[in-house]
matplotlib code that plots the C-alpha trace (Angstrom):
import matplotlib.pyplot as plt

x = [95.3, 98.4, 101.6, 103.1, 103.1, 99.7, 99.4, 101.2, 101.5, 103.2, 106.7, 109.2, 108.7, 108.6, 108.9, 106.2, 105.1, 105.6, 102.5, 101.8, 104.5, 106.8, 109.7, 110.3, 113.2, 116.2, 117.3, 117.6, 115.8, 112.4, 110.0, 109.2, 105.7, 103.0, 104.4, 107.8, 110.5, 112.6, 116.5, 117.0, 115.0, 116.6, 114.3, 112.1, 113.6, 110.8, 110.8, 109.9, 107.8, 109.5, 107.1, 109.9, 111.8, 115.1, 115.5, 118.9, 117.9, 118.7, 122.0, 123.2, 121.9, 123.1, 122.1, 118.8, 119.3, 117.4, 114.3, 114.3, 110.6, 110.1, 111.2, 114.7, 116.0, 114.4, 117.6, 115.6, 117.9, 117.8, 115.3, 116.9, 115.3, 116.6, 114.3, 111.8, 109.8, 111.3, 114.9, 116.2, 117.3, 121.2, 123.6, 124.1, 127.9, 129.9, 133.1, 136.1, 138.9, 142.6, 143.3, 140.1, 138.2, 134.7, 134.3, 132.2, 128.5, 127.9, 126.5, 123.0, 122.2, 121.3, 118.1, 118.9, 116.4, 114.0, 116.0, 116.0, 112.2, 111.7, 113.7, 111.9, 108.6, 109.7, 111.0, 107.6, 105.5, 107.5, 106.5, 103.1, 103.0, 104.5, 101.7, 98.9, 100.3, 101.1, 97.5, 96.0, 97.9, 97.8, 96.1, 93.3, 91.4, 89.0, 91.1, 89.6, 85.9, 83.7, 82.0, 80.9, 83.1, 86.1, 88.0, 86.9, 89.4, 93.1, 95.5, 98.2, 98.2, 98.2, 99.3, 99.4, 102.4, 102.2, 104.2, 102.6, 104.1, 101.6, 103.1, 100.2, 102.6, 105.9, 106.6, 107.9, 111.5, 110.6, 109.6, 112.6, 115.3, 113.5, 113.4, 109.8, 108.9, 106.0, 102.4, 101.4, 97.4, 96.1, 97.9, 100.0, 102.0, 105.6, 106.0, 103.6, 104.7, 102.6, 103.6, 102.1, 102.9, 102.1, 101.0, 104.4, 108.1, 109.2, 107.7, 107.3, 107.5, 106.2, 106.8, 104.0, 105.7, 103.7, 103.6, 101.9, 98.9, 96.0, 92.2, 91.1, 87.2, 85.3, 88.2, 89.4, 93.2, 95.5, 98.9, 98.4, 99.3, 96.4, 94.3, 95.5, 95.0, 91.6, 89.9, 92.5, 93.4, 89.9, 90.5, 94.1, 93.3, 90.3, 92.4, 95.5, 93.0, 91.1, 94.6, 96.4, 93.3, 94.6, 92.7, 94.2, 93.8, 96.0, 96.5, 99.8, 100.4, 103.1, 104.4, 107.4, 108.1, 106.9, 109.6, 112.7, 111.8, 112.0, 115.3, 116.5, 115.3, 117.3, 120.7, 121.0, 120.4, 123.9, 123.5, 125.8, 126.0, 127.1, 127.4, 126.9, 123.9, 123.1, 120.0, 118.8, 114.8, 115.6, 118.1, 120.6, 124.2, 125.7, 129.1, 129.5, 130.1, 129.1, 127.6, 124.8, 122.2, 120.2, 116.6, 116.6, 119.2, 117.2, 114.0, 115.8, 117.4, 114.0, 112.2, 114.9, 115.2, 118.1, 119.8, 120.3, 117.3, 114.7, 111.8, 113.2, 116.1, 114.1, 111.5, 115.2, 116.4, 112.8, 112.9, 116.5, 116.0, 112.4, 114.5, 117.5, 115.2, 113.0, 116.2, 117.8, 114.4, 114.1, 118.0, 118.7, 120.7, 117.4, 115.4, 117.2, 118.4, 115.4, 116.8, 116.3, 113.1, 111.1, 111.9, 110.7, 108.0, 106.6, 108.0, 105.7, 102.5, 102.5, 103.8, 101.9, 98.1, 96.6, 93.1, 90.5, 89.9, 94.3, 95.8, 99.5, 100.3, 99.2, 101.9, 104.0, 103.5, 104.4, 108.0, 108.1, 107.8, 110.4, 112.5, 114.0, 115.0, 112.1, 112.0, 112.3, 110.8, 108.9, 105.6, 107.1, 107.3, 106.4, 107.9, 107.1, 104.7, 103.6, 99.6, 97.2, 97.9, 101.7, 104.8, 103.6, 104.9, 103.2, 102.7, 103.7, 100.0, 100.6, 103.6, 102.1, 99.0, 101.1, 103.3, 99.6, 98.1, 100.9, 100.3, 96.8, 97.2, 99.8, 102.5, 106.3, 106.6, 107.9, 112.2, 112.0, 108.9, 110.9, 112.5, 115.0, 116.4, 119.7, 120.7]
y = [178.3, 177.2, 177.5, 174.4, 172.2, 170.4, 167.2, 168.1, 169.8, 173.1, 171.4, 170.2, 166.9, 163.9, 165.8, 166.0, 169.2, 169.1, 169.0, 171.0, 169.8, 169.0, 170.2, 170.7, 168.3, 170.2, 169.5, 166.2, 165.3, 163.6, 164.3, 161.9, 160.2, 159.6, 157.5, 157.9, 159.9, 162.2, 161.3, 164.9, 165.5, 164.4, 162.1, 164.0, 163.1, 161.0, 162.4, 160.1, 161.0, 159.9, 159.2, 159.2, 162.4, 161.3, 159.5, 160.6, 162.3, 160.7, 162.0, 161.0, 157.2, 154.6, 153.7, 151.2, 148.3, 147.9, 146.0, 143.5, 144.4, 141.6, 137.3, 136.7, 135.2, 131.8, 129.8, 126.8, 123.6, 121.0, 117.7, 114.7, 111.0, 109.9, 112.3, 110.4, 109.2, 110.0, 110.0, 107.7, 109.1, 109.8, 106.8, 107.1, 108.1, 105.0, 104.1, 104.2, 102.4, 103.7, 104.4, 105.4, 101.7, 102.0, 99.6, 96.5, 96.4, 95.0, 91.6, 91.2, 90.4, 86.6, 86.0, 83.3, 83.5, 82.8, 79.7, 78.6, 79.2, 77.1, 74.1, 73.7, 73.7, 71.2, 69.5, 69.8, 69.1, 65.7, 63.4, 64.6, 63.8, 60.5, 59.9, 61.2, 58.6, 55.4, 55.8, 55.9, 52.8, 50.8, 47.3, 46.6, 43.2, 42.6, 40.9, 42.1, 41.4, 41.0, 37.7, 36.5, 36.2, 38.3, 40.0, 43.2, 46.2, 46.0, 48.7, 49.5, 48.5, 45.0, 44.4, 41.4, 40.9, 37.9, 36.5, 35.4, 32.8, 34.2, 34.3, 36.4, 39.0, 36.7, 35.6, 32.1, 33.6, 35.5, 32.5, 30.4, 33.2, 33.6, 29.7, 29.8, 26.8, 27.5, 27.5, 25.5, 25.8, 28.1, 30.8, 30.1, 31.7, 31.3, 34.3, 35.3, 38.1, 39.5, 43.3, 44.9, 48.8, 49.7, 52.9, 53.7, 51.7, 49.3, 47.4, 44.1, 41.5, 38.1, 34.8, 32.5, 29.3, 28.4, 25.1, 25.5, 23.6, 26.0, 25.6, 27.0, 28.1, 25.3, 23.2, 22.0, 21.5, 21.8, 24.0, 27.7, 28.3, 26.0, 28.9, 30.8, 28.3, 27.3, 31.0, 33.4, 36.8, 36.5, 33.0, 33.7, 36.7, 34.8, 32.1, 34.3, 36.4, 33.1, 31.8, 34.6, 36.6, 39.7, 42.0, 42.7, 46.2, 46.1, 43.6, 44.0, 41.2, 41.1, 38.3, 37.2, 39.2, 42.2, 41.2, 40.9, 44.6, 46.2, 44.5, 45.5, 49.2, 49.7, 48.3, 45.2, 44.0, 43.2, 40.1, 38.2, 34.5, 32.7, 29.5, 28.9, 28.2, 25.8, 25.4, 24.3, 24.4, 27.8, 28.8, 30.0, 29.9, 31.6, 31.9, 32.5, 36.1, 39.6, 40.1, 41.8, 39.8, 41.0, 40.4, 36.7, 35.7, 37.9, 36.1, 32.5, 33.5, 34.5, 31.3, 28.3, 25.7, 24.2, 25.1, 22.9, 24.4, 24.3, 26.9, 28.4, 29.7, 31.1, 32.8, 34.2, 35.0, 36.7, 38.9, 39.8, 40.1, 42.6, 44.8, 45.3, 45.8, 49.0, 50.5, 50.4, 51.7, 54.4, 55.5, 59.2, 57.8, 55.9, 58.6, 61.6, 59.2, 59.3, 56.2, 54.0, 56.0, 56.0, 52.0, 51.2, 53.1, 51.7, 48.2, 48.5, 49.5, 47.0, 44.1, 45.3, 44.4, 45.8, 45.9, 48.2, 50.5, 50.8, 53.4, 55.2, 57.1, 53.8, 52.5, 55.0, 54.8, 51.3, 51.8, 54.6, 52.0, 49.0, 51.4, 51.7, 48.9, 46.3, 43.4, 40.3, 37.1, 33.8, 32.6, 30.2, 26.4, 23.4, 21.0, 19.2, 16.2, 14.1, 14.5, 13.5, 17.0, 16.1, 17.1, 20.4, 22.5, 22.8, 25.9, 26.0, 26.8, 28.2, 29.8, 30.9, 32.5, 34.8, 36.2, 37.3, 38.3, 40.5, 42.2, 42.4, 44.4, 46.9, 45.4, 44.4, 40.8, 38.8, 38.4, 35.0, 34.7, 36.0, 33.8, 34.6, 31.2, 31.0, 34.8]
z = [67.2, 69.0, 67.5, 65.9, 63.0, 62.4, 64.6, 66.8, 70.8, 71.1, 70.9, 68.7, 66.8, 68.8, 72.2, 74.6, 76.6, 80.5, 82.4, 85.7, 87.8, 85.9, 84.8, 81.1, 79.8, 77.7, 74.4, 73.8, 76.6, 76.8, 79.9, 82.2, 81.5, 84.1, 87.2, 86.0, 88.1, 86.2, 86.9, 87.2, 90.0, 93.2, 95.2, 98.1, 101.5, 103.3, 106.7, 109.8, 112.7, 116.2, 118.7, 121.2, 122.5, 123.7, 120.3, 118.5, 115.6, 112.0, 111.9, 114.9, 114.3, 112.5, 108.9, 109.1, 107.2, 104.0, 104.4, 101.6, 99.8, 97.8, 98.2, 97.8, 93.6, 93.0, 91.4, 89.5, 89.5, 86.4, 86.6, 87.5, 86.9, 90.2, 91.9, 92.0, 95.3, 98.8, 98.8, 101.7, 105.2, 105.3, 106.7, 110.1, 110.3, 112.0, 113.6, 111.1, 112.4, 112.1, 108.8, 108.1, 106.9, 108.0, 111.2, 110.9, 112.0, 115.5, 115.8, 116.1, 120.4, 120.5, 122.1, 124.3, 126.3, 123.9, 122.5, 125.9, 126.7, 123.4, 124.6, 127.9, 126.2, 124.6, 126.9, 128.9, 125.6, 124.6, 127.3, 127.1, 123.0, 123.5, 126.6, 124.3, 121.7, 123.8, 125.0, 121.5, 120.5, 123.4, 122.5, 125.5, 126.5, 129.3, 132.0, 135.1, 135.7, 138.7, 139.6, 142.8, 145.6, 144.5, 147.0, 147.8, 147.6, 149.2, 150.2, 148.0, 144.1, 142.8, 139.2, 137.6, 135.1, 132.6, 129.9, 126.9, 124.7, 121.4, 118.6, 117.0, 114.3, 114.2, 111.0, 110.2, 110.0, 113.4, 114.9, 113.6, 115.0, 118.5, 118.4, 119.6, 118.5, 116.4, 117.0, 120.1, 119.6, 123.0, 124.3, 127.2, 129.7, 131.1, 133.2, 136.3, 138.3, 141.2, 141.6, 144.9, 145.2, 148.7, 149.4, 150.9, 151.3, 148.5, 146.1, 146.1, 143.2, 143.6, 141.5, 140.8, 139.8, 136.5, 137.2, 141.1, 141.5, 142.2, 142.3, 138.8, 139.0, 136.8, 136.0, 139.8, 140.7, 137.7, 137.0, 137.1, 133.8, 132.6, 133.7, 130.4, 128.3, 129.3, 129.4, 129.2, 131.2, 132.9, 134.0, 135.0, 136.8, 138.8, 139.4, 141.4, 143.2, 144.7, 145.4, 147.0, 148.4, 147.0, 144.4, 141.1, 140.1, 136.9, 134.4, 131.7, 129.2, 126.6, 124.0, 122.6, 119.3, 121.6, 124.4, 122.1, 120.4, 123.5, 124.8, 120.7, 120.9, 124.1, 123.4, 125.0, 128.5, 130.3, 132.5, 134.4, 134.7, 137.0, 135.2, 131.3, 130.0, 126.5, 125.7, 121.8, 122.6, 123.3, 121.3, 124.0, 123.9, 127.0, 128.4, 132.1, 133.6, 132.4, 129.0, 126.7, 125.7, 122.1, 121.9, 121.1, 123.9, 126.0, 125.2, 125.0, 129.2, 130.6, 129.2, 130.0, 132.2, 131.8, 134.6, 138.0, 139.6, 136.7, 137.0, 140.4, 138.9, 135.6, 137.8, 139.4, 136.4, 135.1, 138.2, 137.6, 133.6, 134.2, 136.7, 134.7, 131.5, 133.3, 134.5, 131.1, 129.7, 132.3, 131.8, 130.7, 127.9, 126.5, 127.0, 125.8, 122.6, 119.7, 118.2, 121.6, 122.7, 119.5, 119.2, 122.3, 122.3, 119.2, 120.5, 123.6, 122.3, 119.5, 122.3, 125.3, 126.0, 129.2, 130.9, 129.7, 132.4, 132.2, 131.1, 130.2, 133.7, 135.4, 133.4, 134.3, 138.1, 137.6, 135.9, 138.3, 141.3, 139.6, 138.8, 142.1, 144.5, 144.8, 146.7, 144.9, 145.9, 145.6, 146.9, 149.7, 148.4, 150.0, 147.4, 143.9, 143.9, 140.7, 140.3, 137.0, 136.2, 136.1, 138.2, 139.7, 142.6, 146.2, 147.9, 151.8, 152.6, 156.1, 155.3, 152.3, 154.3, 156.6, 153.3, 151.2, 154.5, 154.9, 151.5, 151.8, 154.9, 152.8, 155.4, 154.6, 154.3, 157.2, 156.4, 157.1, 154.7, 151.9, 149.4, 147.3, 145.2, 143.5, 145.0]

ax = plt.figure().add_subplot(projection="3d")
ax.plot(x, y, z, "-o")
ax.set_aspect("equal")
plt.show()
């Protein structure tokens, strides 16, 4: 039996003996347990193998740095609510001015290029709404019609312009301001213009007298105008195409309330007179010299005779009004201006009434062609004579021959076969 107390290993209470290989602790002392290193003990020196020769030895080199064993101190840091989602990117640092005041952002780049690409698109899309619409609300009749004998087709372009005295829309204060007159039973006509565009050089514009005495196709020798009022556009057209030998290709008819609209939506026609005019059939009132004439005066000018010359000097005056009028509609100002363009437009479609087979660009090539310099003249006159039909106006038949002949070959008319009364 080994010495000691009962329970207990060779040793004094509490105190554990050293193992093989260890080294017994003193008094006081408690021996190192398994896997533990006594702090007496110096640590073994771990020797290193160089693989090299002319490596220095260990105490000739420098002290290797300590190779941290293990990741470096994790430092937690407190929750915040604001940490929440992806916090935003840093503000770019800016310009400060003197002083320190941050400098102000730089404007944005105008695009002007694109502003400008807009505007000419709609520039280029405008007319072609307002052509899509003056199409769609153009009122159409049948004027031109084949029938046996008519003359077959002429150079150039032949339109036949007429005046309508209707006053189909006008109400009874219309027709009292515009001095119309009231209702007169059939549809008549006060204005007859024969437009022949050639194919190139000026335009011409021609004035039938309405009062000329013409062969009308079923009814004999009466006025021209008579061929309105006994069958209409159809008659009327059949009537100047026998007459003149010339082809119509274009028929455009417009009426009162229509004519004064148009001369409203574009501010006035500016006229100048020669002489005053008074006239109470018609309403007119004018002074002599330059002045703007409103839609009724307007109206009132182109249909008067009471002037020294009678119906020479209004188909004067109608050539003169009808040129004025397309340049004033054609201007940039009335163009370019929505309160003068819209008017007008919506004046002419509900005023104007053109052939079927018409259609807006041939009403465009036609303002086109009066908008420049036409020549203006009158179907040459032989005289006035007193018939059953009444006091109607003779053409100069072979004088009258030569100046249609001319047109029907797309020629300029003979100078001394144009006539130009009261210029």
């Amino acid at each position: 039996m080994r010495g000691g107390a009962p329970g207990q290993r060779g040793g004094a209470p509490g105190s554990r003996t050293a193992g093989p290989g260890e080294r017994a602790a003193g008094p006081g002392q408690r021996n190192a347990g398994p896997g533990q290193r006594d702090p007496r003990v110096a640590p073994p020196q771990q020797t290193r193998r160089y693989e090299q020769a002319d490596e220095p030895a260990p105490a000739q080199r420098r002290p290797a740095r300590a190779v941290a064993s293990h990741a470096p101190t994790q430092r937690p840091e407190a929750y915040r609510d604001d940490d929440r989602g992806t916090p935003p990117p840093p503000a770019l640092p800016g310009r400060r001015r003197k002083g320190g005041a941050p400098a102000p952002r730089p404007r944005r780049k105008r695009h002007w290029g694109r502003w400008i690409l807009a505007l000419l698109l709609v520039i280029l899309l405008l007319p072609i709404g307002v052509g899509f619409y003056v199409e769609n609300h153009l009122a159409r009749i049948d004027a031109l019609t084949n029938y046996t004998g008519r003359p077959t087709n002429t150079p150039g372009t032949n339109w036949l312009l007429v005046g309508s005295d209707s006053r189909s829309g006008l109400s009874t204060e219309q027709e009292s301001e515009l001095a119309t007159g009231g209702e007169v039973g059939s549809e008549r006509t006060d204005t007859i213009i024969l437009v022949h565009v050639p194919e190139s050089g000026e335009p011409t514009l021609v004035s039938l007298p309405r009062d000329s005495y013409v062969t009308i196709p079923g009814y004999g020798k009466d006025k021209l105008n008579s061929a309105f009022s006994f069958g209409g556009p159809t008659l009327l057209v059949e009537t100047v195409e026998g007459a003149t030998g010339l082809r119509v290709d274009h028929y455009a008819q417009i009426g009162f309330g229509g004519f004064a609209d148009i001369v409203d939506a574009v501010g006035g026609i500016e006229m100048c007179l020669d002489d005053a005019i008074e006239d109470p059939l018609a309403g007119l009132s004018l002074r002599a010299g330059c002045q703007t004439l409103n839609g009724a005066e307007a109206l009132g000018f182109v249909r008067t005779r009471a002037t020294p010359r009678a119906d020479l000097d209004r188909m004067l005056n109608q050539r003169k009004f009808l040129s004025a009028l397309l340049k004033k509609a054609a201007s940039p100002g009335t163009l370019i201006n929505p309160f003068r363009s819209w008017p007008l437009i919506q004046g002419l479609t509900k005023a104007l009434k053109v052939d079927t087979s018409d259609h807006v660009w041939n009403l465009a090539s036609l303002g086109k062609a009066l908008a420049g310099d036409p020549v203006a003249t009158t179907v040459p006159i032989a005289g006035f004579d007193d018939t059953d039909a009444g006091n109607v106006l003779l053409w100069d038949k072979a004088r009258a021959s030569r100046f249609f002949e001319a047109l029907a070959k797309d020629e300029p008319i003979p100078a001394d076969l144009v006539t130009t009364v009261g210029n």
